[in-house]
C-alpha positions as CSV (number, residue, x, y, z in Angstrom):
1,X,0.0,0.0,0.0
2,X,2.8,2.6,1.2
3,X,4.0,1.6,-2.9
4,X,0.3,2.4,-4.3
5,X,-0.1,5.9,-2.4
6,X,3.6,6.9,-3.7
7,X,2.3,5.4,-7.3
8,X,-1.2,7.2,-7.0
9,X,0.4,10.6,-6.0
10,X,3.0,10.8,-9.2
11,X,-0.1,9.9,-11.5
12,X,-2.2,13.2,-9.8
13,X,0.9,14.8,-10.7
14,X,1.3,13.8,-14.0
15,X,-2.5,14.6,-14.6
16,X,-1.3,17.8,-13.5
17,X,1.2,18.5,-15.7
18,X,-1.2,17.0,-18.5
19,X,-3.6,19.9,-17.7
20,X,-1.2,22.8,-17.6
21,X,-0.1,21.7,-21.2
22,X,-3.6,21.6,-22.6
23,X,-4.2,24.7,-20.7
24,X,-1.6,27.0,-22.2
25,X,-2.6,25.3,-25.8
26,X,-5.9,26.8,-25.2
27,X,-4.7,30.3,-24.4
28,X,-3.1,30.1,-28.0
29,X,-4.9,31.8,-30.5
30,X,-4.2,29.3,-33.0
31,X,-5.6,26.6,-30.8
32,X,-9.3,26.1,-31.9
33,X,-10.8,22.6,-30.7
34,X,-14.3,21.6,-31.2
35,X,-14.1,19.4,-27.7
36,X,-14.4,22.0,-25.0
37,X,-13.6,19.2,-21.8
38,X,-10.6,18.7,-20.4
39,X,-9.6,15.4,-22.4
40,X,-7.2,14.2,-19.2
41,X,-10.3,14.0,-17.0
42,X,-12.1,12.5,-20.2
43,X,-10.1,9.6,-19.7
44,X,-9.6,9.4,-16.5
45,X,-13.3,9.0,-15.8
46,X,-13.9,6.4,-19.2
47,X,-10.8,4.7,-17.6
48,X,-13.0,4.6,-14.2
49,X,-16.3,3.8,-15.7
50,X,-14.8,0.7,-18.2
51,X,-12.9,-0.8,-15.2
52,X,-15.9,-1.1,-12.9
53,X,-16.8,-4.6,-13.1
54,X,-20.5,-4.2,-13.9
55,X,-19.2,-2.7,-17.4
56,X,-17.2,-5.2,-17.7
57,X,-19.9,-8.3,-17.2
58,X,-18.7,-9.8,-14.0
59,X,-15.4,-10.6,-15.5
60,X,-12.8,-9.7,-13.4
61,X,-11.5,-6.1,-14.1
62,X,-7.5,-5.2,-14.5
63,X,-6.3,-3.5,-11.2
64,X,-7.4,-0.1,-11.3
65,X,-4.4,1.8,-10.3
66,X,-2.2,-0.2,-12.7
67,X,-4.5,0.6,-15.6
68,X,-4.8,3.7,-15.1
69,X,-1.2,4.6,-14.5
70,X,-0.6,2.8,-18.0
71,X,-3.2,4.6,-19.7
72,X,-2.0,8.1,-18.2
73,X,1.7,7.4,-19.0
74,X,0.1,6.7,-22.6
75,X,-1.5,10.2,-22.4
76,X,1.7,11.9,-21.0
77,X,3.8,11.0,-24.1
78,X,1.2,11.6,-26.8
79,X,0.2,15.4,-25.5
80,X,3.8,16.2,-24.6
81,X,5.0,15.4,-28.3
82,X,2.2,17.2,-30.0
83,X,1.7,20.2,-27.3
84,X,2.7,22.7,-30.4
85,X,0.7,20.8,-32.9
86,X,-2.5,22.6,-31.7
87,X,-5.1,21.9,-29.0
88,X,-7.6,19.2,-31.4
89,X,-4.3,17.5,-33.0
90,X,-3.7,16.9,-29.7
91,X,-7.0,16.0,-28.1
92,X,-7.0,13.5,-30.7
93,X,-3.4,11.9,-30.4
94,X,-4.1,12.0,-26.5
95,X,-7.4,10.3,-27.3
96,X,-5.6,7.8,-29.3
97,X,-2.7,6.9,-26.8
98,X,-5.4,6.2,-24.5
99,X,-7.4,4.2,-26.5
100,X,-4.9,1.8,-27.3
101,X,-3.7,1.4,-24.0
102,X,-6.9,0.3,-22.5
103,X,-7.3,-2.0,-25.1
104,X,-3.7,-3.2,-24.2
105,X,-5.0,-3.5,-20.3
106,X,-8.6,-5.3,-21.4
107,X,-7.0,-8.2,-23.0
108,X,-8.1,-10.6,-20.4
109,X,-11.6,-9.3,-20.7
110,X,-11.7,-8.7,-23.9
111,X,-13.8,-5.3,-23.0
112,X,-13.0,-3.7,-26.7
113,X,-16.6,-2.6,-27.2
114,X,-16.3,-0.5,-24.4
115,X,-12.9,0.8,-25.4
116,X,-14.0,1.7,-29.0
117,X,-17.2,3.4,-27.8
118,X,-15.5,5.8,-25.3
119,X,-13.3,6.8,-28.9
120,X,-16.1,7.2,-31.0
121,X,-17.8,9.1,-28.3
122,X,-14.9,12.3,-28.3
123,X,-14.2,12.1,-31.8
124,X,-17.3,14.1,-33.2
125,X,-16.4,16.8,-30.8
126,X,-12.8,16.8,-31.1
127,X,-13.3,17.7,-35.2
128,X,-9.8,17.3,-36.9
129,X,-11.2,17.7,-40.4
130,X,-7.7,17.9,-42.3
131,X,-6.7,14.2,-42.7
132,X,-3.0,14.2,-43.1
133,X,-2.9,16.8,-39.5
134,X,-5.7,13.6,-37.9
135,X,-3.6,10.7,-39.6
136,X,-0.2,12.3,-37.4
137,X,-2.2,12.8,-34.5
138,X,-3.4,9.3,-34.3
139,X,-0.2,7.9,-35.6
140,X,1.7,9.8,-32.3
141,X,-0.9,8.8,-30.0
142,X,-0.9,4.8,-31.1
143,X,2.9,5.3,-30.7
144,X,3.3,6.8,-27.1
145,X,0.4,4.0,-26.3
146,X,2.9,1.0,-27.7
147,X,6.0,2.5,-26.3
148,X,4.4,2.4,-22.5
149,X,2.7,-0.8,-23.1
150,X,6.0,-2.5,-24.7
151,X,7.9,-1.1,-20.9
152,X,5.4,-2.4,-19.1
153,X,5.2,-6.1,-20.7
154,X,6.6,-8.4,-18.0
155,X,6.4,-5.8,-14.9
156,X,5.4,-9.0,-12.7
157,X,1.1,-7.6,-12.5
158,X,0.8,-11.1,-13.8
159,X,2.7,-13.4,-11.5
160,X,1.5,-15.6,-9.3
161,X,2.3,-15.0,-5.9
162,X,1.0,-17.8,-3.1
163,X,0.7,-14.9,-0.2
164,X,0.9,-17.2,3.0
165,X,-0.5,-15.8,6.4
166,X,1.8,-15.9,9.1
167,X,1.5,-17.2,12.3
168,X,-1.7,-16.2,15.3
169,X,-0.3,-13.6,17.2
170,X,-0.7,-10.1,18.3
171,X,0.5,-8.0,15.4
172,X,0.7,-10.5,12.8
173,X,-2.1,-9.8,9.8
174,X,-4.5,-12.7,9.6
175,X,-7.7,-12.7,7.3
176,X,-10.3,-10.6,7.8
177,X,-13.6,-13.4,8.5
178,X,-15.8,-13.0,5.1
179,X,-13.3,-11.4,3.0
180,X,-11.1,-13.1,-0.2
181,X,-9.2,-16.2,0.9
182,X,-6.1,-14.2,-0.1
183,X,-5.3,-10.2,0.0
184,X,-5.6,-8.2,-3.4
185,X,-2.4,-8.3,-5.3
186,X,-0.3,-9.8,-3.3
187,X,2.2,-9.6,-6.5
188,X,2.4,-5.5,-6.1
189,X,5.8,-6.3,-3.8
190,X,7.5,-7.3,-6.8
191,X,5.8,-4.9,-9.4
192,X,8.4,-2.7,-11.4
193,X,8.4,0.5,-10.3
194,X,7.5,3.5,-12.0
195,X,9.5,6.7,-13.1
196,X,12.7,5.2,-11.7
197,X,11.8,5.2,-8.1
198,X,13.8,2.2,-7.6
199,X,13.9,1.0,-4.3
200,X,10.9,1.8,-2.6
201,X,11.8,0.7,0.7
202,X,12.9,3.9,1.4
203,X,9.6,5.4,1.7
204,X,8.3,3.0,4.3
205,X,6.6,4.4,7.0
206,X,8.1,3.8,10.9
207,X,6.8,0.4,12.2
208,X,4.0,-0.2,14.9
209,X,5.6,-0.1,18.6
210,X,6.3,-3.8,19.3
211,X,3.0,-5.8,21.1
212,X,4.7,-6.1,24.3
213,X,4.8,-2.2,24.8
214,X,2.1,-0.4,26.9
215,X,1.4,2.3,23.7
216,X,0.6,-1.0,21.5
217,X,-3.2,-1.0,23.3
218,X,-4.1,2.3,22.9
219,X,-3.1,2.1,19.0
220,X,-4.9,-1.7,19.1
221,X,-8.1,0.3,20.5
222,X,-8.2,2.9,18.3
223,X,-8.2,0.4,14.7
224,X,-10.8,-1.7,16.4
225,X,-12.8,1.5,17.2
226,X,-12.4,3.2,13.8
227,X,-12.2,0.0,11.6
228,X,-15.6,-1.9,13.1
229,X,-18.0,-2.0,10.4
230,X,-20.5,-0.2,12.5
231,X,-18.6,1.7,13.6
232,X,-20.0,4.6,16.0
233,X,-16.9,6.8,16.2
234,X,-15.7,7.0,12.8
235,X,-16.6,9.9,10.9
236,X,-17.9,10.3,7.5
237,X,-15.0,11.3,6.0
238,X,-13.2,9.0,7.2
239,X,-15.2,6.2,6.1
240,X,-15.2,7.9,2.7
241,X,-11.2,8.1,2.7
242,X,-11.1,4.8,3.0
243,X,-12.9,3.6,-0.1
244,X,-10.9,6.4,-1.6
245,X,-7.5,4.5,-1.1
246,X,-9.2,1.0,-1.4
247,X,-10.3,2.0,-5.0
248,X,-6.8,3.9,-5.7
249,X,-4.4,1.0,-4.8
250,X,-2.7,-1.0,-7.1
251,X,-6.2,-3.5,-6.7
């Protein structure tokens, strides 16, 4: 999880930088688009939406986080290498890159219909009329989507990993009654990293104080209190924080 949140954060950032790129192009007086979203979020919800599992038809969905990160890296390249081609040149490589990176990601589901419709949807409004300017565009875009794609073939998402529990005791994690026989992911450990943050052990956060100390109780208490699914202490927010980061980890 510490890996996720560090994973989640760069991709807000990149989404960032995403935005202030389409945002200066739309300052430019040169830069007329028909599509008057902001195409980043326009894929970051179709990402969202085709990833649910009732879109999908009960097959089970690519982990979210990973998707998404390699259909924003997708995004990243095309808009960064047509950011002075004009704002709809690049709507519609962006549109592109990410097109062909969910389709890499729905393989296993084979979810294409989805995929094409969320295209076909943005096209219309995006209106690159001049065909050799639309044939670069989506030439750039199917590019930056194969170059990401082709780095991320054999990052270990699809290993098997046999995630054993460890023994009864105070402090060691056990399953949660009524939950998966095994945690989500378990493989993320061994995931290849992105944006060369190499060893990522560096970013762990400070361990729990050790079972035996008095301090361990009060901490004990507090997850019991907050964590029950009725809960009468936990606030709303909190409750909603934690679907936030259940549906942003690498699951």
């Amino acid at each position: 999880m510490r890996f996720t949140a560090i994973s989640f954060y760069r991709s807000k950032l990149t989404i960032a930088k995403m935005k202030l790129f389409l945002l200066a192009l739309a300052a430019a007086p040169a830069a007329q688009a028909a599509y008057s979203g902001d195409i980043v979020q326009y894929w970051v919800d179709q990402t969202t939406i085709l990833i649910n599992n009732t879109i999908v038809g009960g097959l089970q969905s690519p982990p979210n986080a990973w998707a998404a990160a390699v259909v924003q890296a997708s995004v990243y390249l095309a808009a960064t290498r047509t950011n002075s081609s004009g704002l709809a040149p690049q709507q519609l490589a962006v549109s592109h890159a990410a097109h062909n990176a969910l389709a890499w990601v729905f393989h296993g589901t084979r979810n294409y219909a989805g995929v094409d419709a969320a295209l076909k949807a943005v096209l219309a409004p995006i209106g690159v009329n001049d065909t050799a300017v639309a044939e670069q565009a989506r030439r750039v875009g199917r590019r930056a989507a194969l170059e990401v794609v082709t780095a991320r073939t054999g990052d270990r998402i699809d290993d098997f990993v046999d995630y054993v529990y460890g023994p009864v005791r105070p402090g060691v994690y056990q399953l949660t009654p009524g939950a998966a026989p095994a945690p989500d992911t378990p493989q993320a450990v061994y995931l290849k990293t992105w944006a060369g943050l190499g060893n990522i052990t560096r970013f762990r956060a400070p361990p729990p104080p050790n079972v035996t100390d008095r301090s361990y109780e009060a901490y004990l208490d507090y997850v019991k209190a907050q964590g029950s699914l009725n809960s009468t202490v936990r606030k709303a927010f909190d409750t909603d924080t934690a679907y936030f980061w259940r549906e942003s980890s690498i699951a």
